[in-house]
Structures are given as structure tokens and as C-alpha cells.
C-alpha positions as CSV (number, residue, x, y, z in Angstrom):
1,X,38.7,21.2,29.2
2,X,36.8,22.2,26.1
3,X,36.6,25.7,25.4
4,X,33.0,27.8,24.5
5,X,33.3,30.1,22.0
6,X,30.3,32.6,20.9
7,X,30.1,34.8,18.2
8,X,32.2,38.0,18.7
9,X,29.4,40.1,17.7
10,X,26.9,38.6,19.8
11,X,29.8,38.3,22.8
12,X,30.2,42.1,22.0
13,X,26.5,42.8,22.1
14,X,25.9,40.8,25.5
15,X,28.2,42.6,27.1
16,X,26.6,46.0,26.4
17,X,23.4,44.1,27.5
18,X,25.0,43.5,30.7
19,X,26.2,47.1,31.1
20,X,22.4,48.4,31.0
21,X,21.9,45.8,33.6
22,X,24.6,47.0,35.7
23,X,23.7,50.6,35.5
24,X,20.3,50.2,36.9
25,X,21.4,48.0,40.0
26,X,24.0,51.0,40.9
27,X,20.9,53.0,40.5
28,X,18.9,51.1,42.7
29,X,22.0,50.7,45.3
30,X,21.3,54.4,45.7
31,X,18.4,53.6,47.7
32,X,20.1,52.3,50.7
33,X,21.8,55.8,51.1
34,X,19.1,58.2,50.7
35,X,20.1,60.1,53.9
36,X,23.3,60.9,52.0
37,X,22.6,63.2,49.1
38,X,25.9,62.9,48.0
39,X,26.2,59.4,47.7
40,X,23.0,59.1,45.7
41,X,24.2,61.5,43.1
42,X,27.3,59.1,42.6
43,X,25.5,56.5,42.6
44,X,22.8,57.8,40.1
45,X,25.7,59.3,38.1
46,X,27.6,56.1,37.8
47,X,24.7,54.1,36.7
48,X,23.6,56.9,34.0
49,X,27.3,56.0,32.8
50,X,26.9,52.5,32.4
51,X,23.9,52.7,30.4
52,X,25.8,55.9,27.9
53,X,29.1,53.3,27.7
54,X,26.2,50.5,27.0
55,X,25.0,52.7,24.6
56,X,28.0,53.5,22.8
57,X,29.2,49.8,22.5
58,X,26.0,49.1,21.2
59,X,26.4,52.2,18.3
60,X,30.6,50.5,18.1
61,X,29.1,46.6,17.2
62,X,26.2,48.7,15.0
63,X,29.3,50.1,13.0
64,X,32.0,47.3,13.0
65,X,28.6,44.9,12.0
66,X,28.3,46.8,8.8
67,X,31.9,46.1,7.8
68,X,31.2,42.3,8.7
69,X,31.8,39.8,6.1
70,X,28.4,38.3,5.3
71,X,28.6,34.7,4.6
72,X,26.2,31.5,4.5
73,X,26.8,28.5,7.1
74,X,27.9,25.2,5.9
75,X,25.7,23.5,9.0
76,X,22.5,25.8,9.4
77,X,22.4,27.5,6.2
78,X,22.1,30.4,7.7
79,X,23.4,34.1,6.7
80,X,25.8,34.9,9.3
81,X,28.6,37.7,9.7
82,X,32.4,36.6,10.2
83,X,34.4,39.5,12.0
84,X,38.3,38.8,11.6
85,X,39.8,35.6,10.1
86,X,38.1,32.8,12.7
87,X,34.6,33.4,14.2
88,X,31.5,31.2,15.2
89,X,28.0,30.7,13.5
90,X,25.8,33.3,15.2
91,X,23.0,30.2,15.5
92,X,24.5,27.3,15.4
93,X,28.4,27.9,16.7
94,X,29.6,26.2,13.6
95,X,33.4,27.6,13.5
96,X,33.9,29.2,10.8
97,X,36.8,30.9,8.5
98,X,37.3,32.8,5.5
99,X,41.4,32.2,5.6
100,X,42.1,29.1,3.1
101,X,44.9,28.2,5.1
102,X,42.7,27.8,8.3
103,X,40.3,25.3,7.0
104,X,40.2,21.6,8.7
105,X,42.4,23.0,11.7
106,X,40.8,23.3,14.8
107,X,39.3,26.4,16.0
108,X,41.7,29.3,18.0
109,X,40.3,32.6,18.2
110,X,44.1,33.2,18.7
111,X,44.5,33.7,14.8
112,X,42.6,36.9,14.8
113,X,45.2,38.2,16.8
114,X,48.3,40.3,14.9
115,X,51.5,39.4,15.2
């Protein structure tokens, strides 16, 4: 079965998506238990943290973007950023590597992991 890989920054930036997303249906869960004044603070207080830990993945991927390695697409010709030795094309998931030793073998996200 063939894998589908995204970019890491825009995998990293989804997911923070999905955590302001998340917060706001635990918010709205505390409907259902209005009666219960207690459950509606937890529930209000565990949806404010989603959206501050969606906040401060968002400030993380700001940062770590910044150190990105800038580079132009062979396919789109396209600026894109590389984080780590394999990533994708953020428009056109062309894989894409800056380690000589990688090029023509087929893409593993497995060799940005250390041994």
C-alpha cells in the first residue's frame, strides 16, 4: 500500500489547526451539562487549553520554520522549506532531499530519524 506523505511543516501546522477545532467542540459539549456548574468549568477549561497548546504549536512551527532550509522545487519551481534531511514539496509533494547520498532512492521519512 502506498504511503502519503505531506510536508512536515504543513502536517505540524494542521494539527494545531485541528487543536483549535477540538477546543471549541469541548466547549460546546459544555452545553449539555449546564445544570452541573462544575462540569462546565472543566469542560470550558479544557477547551481554553486546546486552543493555548494550538497556540503554542503554532508559535513552535513559526520558530523551527525560520531555521528551515529554503530551497526551489525541481517539479513546481516553487520556494519551498525542507525541515531535516527528506521532506515533501509544500505544493506539489515532490520528495525532496538535501543529503547527496539520498538522491534517486526512494522516499522514507525514516532517514530523519537519529540513530
Amino acid at each position: 500500500m502506498a504511503k502519503t506523505y505531506k510536508n512536515k511543516i504543513n502536517k505540524i501546522r494542521s494539527f494545531a489547526l485541528s487543536l483549535i477545532f477540538i477546543g471549541f467542540v469541548i466547549m460546546y459539549g459544555a452545553i449539555f451539562f449546564r445544570e452541573n456548574q462544575l462540569l462546565v468549568i472543566i469542560f470550558m477549561t479544557l477547551g481554553l487549553l486546546c486552543i493555548i497548546g494550538s497556540t503554542a504549536v503554532y508559535g513552535w512551527i513559526g520558530l523551527l520554520s525560520t531555521k528551515a532550509v529554503q530551497v526551489v522545487c525541481p517539479n513546481c519551481q516553487r520556494h519551498t522549506k525542507v525541515l531535516g534531511r527528506v521532506d515533501m514539496c509544500m505544493y506539489c509533494n515532490e520528495p525532496l532531499t538535501l543529503d547527496p547520498s539520498l538522491e534517486g532512492k526512494e522516499f522514507d521519512q525514516d532517514y530523519n530519524k537519529k540513530r
